[in-house]
N, C-alpha and C positions, 0 to 999 in steps of 0.2 A: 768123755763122750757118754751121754744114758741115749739108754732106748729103752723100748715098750716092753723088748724080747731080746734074747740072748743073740748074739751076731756071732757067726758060722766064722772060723779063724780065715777065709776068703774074704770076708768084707772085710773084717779088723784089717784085714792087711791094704788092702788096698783104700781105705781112709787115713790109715796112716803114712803111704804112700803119696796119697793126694796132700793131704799136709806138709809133708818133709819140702816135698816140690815145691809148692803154693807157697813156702815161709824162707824157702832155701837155707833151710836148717833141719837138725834131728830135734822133731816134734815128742815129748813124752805125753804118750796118748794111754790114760787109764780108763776101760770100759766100765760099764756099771750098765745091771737093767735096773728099769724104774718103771712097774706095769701103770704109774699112773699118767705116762703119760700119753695112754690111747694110741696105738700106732703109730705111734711118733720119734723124733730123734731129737738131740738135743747136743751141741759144743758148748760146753763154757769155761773159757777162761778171763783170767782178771777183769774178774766183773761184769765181761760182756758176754751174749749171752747170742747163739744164731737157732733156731728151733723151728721146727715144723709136726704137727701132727694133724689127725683128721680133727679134732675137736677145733683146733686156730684155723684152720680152712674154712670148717662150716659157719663161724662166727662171723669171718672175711667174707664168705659167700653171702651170708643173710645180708650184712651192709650193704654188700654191691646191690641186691635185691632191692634191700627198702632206697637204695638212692635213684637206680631203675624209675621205682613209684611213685619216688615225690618228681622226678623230671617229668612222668607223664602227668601226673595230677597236673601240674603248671600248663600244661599243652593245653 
Protein backbone atom coordinates (compact mmCIF):
# COMPACT_ATOMS: atom_id res chain seq x y z
CA UNK A 1 0.00 0.00 0.00
CA UNK A 2 1.87 3.81 -0.98
CA UNK A 3 0.53 6.80 -0.33
CA UNK A 4 1.26 10.53 -0.75
CA UNK A 5 1.66 10.88 3.25
CA UNK A 6 2.42 8.73 6.19
CA UNK A 7 -1.06 6.98 7.46
CA UNK A 8 -2.01 7.48 11.17
CA UNK A 9 -1.71 3.45 12.66
CA UNK A 10 -5.96 4.17 12.68
CA UNK A 11 -6.14 4.01 8.97
CA UNK A 12 -3.36 1.26 8.59
CA UNK A 13 -5.55 -0.64 10.62
CA UNK A 14 -8.60 -0.51 9.42
CA UNK A 15 -7.36 -1.02 5.45
CA UNK A 16 -6.08 -3.81 6.72
CA UNK A 17 -9.00 -4.87 8.20
CA UNK A 18 -11.05 -4.05 5.00
CA UNK A 19 -8.75 -6.50 3.35
CA UNK A 20 -8.50 -9.43 5.73
CA UNK A 21 -12.58 -9.18 5.29
CA UNK A 22 -12.79 -8.43 1.57
CA UNK A 23 -10.05 -11.71 0.85
CA UNK A 24 -11.23 -13.70 3.89
CA UNK A 25 -7.89 -14.35 4.65
CA UNK A 26 -4.73 -12.68 6.74
CA UNK A 27 -3.75 -9.98 4.24
CA UNK A 28 0.29 -8.92 4.65
CA UNK A 29 -0.19 -5.38 4.14
CA UNK A 30 3.32 -3.32 3.78
CA UNK A 31 2.93 0.55 4.03
CA UNK A 32 5.31 2.86 2.10
CA UNK A 33 4.81 6.69 1.36
CA UNK A 34 5.63 7.72 -2.07
CA UNK A 35 5.07 11.80 -2.22
CA UNK A 36 4.99 11.41 -5.91
CA UNK A 37 1.94 10.32 -5.94
CA UNK A 38 0.08 13.81 -5.34
CA UNK A 39 -2.58 12.93 -2.87
CA UNK A 40 -3.23 9.76 -3.77
CA UNK A 41 -3.23 6.10 -2.61
CA UNK A 42 -2.19 3.16 -4.28
CA UNK A 43 -2.60 -1.26 -3.74
CA UNK A 44 -0.45 -3.36 -5.63
CA UNK A 45 -0.18 -6.58 -5.69
CA UNK A 46 0.77 -9.28 -8.31
CA UNK A 47 0.99 -7.21 -10.96
CA UNK A 48 -2.30 -5.54 -10.50
CA UNK A 49 -2.49 -2.37 -9.71
CA UNK A 50 -6.04 -0.34 -7.90
CA UNK A 51 -4.87 3.71 -7.42
CA UNK A 52 -6.39 6.94 -7.10
CA UNK A 53 -5.13 10.32 -6.75
CA UNK A 54 -6.07 13.96 -7.54
CA UNK A 55 -3.73 14.14 -10.69
CA UNK A 56 -5.90 10.59 -12.34
CA UNK A 57 -9.05 12.49 -11.51
CA UNK A 58 -8.20 15.66 -13.15
CA UNK A 59 -7.04 13.92 -16.26
CA UNK A 60 -10.52 11.55 -16.03
CA UNK A 61 -12.17 15.09 -15.42
CA UNK A 62 -10.66 16.81 -18.55
CA UNK A 63 -11.85 13.69 -20.77
CA UNK A 64 -15.27 13.81 -19.43
CA UNK A 65 -14.99 17.69 -20.29
CA UNK A 66 -13.63 17.54 -23.99
CA UNK A 67 -16.34 14.48 -24.64
CA UNK A 68 -19.03 17.08 -23.10
CA UNK A 69 -17.70 19.35 -26.12
CA UNK A 70 -17.52 17.26 -28.95
CA UNK A 71 -21.26 15.98 -28.05
CA UNK A 72 -22.35 19.59 -28.14
CA UNK A 73 -20.19 20.58 -31.23
CA UNK A 74 -22.33 17.61 -33.10
CA UNK A 75 -25.70 19.39 -31.74
Amino acid sequence: MRSAFDLPPDQRAVIQNALNETFSAEIHVRFETAPDLISGIELTTNGQKVAWSIADYLVSMGKGVDELLKEKDKT
